[in-house]
C-alpha positions as CSV (number, residue, x, y, z in Angstrom):
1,X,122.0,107.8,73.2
2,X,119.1,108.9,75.1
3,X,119.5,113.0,74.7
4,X,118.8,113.9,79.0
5,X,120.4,117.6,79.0
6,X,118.4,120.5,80.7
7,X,117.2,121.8,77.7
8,X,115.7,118.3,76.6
9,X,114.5,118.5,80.0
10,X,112.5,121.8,79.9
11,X,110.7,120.7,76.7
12,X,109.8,117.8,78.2
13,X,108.5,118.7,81.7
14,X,106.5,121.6,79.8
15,X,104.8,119.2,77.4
16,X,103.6,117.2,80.6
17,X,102.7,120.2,82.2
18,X,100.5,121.4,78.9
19,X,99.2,117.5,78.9
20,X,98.2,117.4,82.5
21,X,96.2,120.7,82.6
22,X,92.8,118.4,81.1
23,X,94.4,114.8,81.7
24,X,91.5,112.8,83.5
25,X,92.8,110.9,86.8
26,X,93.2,107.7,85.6
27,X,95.7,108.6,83.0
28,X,98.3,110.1,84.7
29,X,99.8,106.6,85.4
30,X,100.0,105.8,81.7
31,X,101.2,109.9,80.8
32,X,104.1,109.3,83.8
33,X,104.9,105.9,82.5
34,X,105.6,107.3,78.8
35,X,107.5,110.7,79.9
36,X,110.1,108.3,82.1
37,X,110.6,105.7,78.4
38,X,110.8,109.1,76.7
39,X,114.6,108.9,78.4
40,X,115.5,106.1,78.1
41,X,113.6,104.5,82.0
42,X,111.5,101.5,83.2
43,X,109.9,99.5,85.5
44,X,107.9,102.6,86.7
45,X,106.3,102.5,90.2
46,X,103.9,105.0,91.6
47,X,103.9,104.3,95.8
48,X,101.3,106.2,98.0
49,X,101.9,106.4,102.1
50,X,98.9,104.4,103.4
51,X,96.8,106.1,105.9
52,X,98.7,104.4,108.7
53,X,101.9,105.7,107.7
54,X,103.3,102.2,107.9
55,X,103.7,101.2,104.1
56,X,103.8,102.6,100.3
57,X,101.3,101.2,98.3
58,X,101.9,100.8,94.6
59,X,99.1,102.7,92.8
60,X,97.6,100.7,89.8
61,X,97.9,101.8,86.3
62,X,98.3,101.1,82.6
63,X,102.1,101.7,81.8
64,X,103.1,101.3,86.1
65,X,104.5,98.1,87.9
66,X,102.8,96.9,90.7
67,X,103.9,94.6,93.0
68,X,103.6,94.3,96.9
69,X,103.3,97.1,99.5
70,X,106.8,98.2,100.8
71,X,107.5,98.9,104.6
72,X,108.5,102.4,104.9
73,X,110.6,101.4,107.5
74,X,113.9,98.7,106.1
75,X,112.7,99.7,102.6
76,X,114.9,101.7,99.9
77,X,111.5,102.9,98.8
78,X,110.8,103.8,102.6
79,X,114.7,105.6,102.8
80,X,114.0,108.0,100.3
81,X,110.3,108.7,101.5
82,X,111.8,109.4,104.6
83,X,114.6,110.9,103.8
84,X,112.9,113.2,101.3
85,X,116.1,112.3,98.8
86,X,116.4,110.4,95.9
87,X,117.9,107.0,96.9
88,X,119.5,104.8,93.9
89,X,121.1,101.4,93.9
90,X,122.5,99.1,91.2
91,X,120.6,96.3,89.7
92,X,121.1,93.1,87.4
93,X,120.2,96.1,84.4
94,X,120.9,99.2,85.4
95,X,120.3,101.9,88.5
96,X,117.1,101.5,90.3
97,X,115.9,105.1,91.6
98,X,113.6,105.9,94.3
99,X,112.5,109.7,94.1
100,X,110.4,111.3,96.6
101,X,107.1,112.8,95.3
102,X,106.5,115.9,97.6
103,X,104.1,118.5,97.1
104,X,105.2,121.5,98.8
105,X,106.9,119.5,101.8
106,X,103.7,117.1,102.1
107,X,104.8,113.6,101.7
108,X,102.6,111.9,99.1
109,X,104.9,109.1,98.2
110,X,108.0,107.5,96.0
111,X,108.1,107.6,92.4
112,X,110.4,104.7,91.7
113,X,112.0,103.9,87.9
114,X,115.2,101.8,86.7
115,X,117.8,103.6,84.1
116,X,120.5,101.8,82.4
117,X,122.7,104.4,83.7
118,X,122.4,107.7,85.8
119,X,124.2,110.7,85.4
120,X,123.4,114.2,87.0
121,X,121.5,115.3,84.0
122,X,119.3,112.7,85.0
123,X,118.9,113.1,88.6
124,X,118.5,116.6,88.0
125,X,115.3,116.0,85.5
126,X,114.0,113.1,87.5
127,X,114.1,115.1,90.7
128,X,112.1,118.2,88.8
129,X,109.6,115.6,87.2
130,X,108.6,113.7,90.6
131,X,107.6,117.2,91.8
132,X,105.6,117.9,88.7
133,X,104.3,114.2,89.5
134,X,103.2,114.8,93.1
135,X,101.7,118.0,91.7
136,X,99.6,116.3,89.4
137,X,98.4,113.4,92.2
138,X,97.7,116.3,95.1
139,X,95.5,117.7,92.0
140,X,93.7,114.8,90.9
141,X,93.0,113.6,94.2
142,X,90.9,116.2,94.7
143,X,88.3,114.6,91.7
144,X,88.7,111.3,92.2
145,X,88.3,108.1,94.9
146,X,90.9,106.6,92.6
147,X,94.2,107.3,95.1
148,X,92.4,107.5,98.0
149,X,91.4,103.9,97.6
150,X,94.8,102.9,96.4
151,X,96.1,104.1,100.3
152,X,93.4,101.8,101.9
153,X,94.6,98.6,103.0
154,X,91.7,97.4,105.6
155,X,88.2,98.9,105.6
156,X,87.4,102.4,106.7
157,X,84.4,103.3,109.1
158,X,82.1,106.3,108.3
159,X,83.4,108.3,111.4
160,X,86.9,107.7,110.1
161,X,86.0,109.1,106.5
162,X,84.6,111.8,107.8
163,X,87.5,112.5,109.4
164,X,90.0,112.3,107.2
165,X,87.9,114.4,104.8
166,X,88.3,117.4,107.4
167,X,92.1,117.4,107.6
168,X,94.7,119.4,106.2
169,X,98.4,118.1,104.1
170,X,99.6,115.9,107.8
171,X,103.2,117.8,107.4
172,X,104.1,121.1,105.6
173,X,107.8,122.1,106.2
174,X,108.9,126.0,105.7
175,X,112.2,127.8,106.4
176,X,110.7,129.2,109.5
177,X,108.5,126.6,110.7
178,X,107.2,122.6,110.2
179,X,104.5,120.7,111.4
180,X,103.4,117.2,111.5
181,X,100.6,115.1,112.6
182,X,99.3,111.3,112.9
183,X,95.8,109.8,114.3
184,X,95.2,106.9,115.4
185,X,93.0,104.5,114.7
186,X,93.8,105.5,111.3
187,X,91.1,103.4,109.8
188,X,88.3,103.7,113.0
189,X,88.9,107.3,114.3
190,X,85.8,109.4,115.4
191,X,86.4,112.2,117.5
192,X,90.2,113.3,117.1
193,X,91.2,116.3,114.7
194,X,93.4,118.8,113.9
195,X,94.0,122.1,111.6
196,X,96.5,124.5,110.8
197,X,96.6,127.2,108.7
198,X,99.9,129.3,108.0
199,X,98.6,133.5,107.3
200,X,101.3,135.4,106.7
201,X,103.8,135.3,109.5
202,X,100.9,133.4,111.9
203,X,101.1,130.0,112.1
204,X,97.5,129.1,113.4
205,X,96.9,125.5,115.1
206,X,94.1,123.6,116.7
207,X,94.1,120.2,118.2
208,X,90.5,118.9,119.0
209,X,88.8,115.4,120.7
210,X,85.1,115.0,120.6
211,X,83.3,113.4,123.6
212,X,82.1,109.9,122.8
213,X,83.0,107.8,120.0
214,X,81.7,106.8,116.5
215,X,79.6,108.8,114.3
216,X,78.2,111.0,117.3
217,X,82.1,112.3,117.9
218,X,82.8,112.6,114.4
219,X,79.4,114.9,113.6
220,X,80.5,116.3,117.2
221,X,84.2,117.6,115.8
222,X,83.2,118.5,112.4
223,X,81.2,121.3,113.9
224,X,84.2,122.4,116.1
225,X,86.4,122.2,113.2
226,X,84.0,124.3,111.1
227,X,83.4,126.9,113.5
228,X,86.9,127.1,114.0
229,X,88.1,127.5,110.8
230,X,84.9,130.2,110.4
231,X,86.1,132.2,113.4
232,X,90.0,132.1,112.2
233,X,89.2,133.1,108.6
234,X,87.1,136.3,110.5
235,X,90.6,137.1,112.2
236,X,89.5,136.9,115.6
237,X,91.8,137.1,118.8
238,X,92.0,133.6,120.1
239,X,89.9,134.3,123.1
240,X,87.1,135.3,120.5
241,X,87.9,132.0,118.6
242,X,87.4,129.8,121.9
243,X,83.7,131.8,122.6
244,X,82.8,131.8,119.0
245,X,83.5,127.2,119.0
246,X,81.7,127.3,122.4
247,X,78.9,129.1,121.5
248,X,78.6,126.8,118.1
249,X,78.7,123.4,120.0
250,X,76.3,124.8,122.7
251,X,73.7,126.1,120.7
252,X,73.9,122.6,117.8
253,X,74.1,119.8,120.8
254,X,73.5,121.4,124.1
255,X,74.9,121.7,127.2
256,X,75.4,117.9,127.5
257,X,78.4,117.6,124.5
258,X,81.5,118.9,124.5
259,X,84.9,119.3,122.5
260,X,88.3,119.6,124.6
261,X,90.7,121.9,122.6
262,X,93.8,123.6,122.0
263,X,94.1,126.7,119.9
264,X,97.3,128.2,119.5
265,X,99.0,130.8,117.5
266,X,102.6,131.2,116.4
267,X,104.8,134.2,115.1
268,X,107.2,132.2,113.2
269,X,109.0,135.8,112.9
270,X,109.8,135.9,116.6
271,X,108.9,132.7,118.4
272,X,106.0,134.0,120.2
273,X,103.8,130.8,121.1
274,X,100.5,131.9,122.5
275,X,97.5,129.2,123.3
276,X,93.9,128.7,124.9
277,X,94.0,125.4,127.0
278,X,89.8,124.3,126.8
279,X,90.1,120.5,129.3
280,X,93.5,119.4,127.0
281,X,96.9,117.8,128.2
282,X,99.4,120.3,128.3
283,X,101.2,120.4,125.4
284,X,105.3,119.2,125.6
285,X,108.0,121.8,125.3
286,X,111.0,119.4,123.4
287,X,114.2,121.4,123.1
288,X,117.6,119.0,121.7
289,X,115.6,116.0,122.0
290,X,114.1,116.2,125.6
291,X,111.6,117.3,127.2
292,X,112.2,120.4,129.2
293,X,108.8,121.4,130.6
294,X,104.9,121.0,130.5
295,X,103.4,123.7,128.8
296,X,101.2,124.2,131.7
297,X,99.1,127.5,132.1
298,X,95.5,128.8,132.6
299,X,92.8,127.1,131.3
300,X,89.1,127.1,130.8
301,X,86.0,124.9,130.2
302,X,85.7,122.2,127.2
303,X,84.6,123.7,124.6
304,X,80.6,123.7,124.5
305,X,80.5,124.2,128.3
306,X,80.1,128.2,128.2
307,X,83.2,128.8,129.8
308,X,84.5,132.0,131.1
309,X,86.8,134.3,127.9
310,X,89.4,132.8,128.4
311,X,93.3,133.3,129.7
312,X,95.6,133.4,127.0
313,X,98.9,131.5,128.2
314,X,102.3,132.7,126.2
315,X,106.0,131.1,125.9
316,X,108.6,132.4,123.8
317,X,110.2,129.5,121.8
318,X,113.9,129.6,121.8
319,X,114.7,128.4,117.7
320,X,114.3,124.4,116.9
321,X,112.4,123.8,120.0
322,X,109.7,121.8,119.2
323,X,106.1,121.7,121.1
324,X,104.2,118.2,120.7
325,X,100.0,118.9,121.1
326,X,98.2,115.5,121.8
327,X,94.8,113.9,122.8
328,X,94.6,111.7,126.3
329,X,93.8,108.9,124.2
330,X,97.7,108.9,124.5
331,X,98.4,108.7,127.6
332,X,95.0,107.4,129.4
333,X,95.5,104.0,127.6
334,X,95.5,100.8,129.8
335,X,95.0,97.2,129.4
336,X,92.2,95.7,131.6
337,X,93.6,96.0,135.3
338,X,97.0,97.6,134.4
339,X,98.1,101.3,134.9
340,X,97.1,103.9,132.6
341,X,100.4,104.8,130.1
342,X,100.7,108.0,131.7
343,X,102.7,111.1,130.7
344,X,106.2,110.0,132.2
345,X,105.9,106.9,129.7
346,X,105.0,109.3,126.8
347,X,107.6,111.7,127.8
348,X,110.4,108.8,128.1
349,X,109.3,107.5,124.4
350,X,109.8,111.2,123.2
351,X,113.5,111.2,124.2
352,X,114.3,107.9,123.1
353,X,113.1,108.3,119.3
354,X,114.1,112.1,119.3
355,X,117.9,111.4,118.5
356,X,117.0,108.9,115.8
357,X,114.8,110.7,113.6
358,X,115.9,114.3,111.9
359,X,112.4,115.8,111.0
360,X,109.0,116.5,112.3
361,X,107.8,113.8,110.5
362,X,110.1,111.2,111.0
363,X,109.7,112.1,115.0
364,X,106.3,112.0,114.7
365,X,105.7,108.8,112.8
366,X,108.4,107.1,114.9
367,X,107.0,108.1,118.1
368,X,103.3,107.1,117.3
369,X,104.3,103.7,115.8
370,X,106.9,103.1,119.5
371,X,103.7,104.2,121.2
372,X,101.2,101.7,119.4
373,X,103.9,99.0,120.1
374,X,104.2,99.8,124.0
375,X,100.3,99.6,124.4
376,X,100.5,96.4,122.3
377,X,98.9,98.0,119.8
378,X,96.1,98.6,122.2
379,X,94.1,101.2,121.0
380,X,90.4,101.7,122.7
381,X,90.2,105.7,122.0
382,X,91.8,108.5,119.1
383,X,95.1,109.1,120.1
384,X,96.7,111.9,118.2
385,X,99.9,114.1,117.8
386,X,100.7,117.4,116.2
387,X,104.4,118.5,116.4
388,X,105.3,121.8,115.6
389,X,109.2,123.0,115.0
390,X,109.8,126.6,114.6
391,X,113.3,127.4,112.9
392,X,113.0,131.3,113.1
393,X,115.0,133.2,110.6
394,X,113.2,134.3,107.4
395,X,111.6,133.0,103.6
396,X,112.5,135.8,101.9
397,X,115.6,134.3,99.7
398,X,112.3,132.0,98.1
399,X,111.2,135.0,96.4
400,X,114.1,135.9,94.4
401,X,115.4,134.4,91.0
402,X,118.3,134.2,89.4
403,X,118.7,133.6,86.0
């Protein structure tokens, strides 16, 4: 009998842990595949989200099984993803397990396995090792092309690498707050970004679009983004933020390219949204799945322009609402001679996924896929979303221990 207790557990987790401190990238398949025999499992899958957030992707490895993408939508591999919980059903030989591999609350995958038998000792030292496991890939990843290419399933432009090298984790999820993102094109985007950092109790937030497309929009928002991220690190008020961008795009391209914007700021203590509108769509107020109200408020030039300091536009959030942040690739998309899609259309889709998805980024995912399927997967600019969900109430319980 395979000995699976918490004690057995402890040694084992630590002697990963000691392991993976110098393990080179391409062994971590092999080390995961050895810890799960080690009680008694196999069959061991590794499955990455792709870039569209459409599939998992089996990542390649001595020791791992590989096998076909699976749909993360009609998929047990896709339920626990999405779910963020272990999913397990029987098999000709045993229990097959899917276990979520989350770092922090950033969704890197499923770590699926097959056991002859499961008890809780198991789940419990299964569930602790697919965290060590996402751990180790968020780590690696930072060294190597090796998962990065595993998540490719078409070819990627240069203005789309660039990209994706700027942005932050897509989702992070916190007691008080959560926040998730998609672009599309994921594979061709140029000019669409987005950042957030989380100081403190401030939740900071920046939704960007370049002017033009291709590498010119990519080199375009890579500056905003840097000088963005240069003036929030300096702790500037968010009309300074706005002057300091403005002053960076103006003085690198000139007065003839430009970055629209929205820069916002969050207490996720009391609810407080404040924001700087620079040529965006007005961000969505969503409260119990509809849309209550355009964000609508003062606003000033694209960024790069030399606007006026601008007005700083305030709401406070009442707790779960949720405010969606998006580019006008969204909505400005039309076939050749049809109607642009348009806000109401946008706003419609928002209130018919909202009551079938539980978390920022299942609505998120949901509604960007519905979206792509409405413009038959029409898609001539960036179109991007970035949902934020503030919860209120406080993290302090995280910081105590009992033993």
């Amino acid at each position: 009998m395979v000995d699976r207790s918490e004690g057995f557990g402890e040694r084992l987790l630590g002697q990963l842990l000691d392991r993976a401190h110098t393990m080179p990238p391409q062994l971590i398949a092999p080390l995961v595949a050895e810890e799960v025999r080690k009680i008694g499992g196999w069959d061991v899958s590794i499955l990455l989200q792709d870039y569209d957030q459409v599939m998992l992707v089996p990542l390649l490895g001595r020791g791992l099984t590989g096998g076909d993408p699976l749909p993360i939508d009609g998929s047990w591999a896709g339920e626990a993803f999405v779910s963020e919980t272990r999913v397990e059903y029987p098999v000709a030989d045993g229990i097959r397990m899917f276990l979520p591999l989350l770092d922090g609350s950033d969704e890197v995958g499923v770590m699926a396995l097959t056991l002859a038998a499961v008890d809780d000792d198991d789940r419990r030292l299964l569930r602790r090792l697919a965290g060590l496991v996402a751990d180790m890939l968020v780590t690696k990843n930072s060294y190597t092309d090796q998962f990065f290419m595993a998540r490719r399933r078409e070819p990627m432009s240069v203005s789309a690498e660039i990209q994706w090298s700027l942005l932050p984790p897509l989702s992070m999820v916190t007691p008080q707050v959560a926040v998730a993102g998609i672009m599309e094109p994921a594979y061709d985007v140029a000019g669409d970004s987005l950042d957030y950092a989380l100081n403190d109790e401030i939740l900071n937030m920046a939704v960007i679009d370049a002017m033009g497309h291709g590498m010119n929009a990519a080199v375009l928002a890579t500056v905003a983004i840097g000088a963005y991220r240069h003036a929030r690190r300096a702790d500037v008020a968010l009309a300074e933020l706005y002057e300091f961008m403005d002053a960076a795009i103006n003085e690198q391209f000139g007065p003839d390219q430009f970055v629209t914007a929205q820069m916002a700021r969050l207490d996720i203590g009391s609810g407080c949204l404040e924001w700087v509108n620079a040529g965006h769509p007005a961000p969505l107020l969503i409260r119990g799945n509809r849309v209550i109200e355009a964000l609508e408020g003062a606003g000033t030039l694209p960024v790069g322009f030399g606007g006026a300091a601008p007005q700083i536009n305030t709401r406070q959030l009442v707790r779960h609402d949720r405010v969606l942040f998006y580019t006008d690739g969204l909505v400005e998309e039309h076939e050749t001679g049809g109607e642009q899609f348009g806000e109401e259309r946008l706003i419609r889709s928002i209130e018919h996924v909202g009551p079938m998805t539980r978390t920022v980024q299942q609505m998120v995912r949901s509604l960007s896929h519905a979206l792509m399927r409405q413009r038959q997967g029409t898609t001539s600019d960036d179109a991007s979303l970035f949902l934020v969900e503030w919860r209120g109430g406080t993290a302090d319980h995280l910081a105590e221990v009992d033993l």
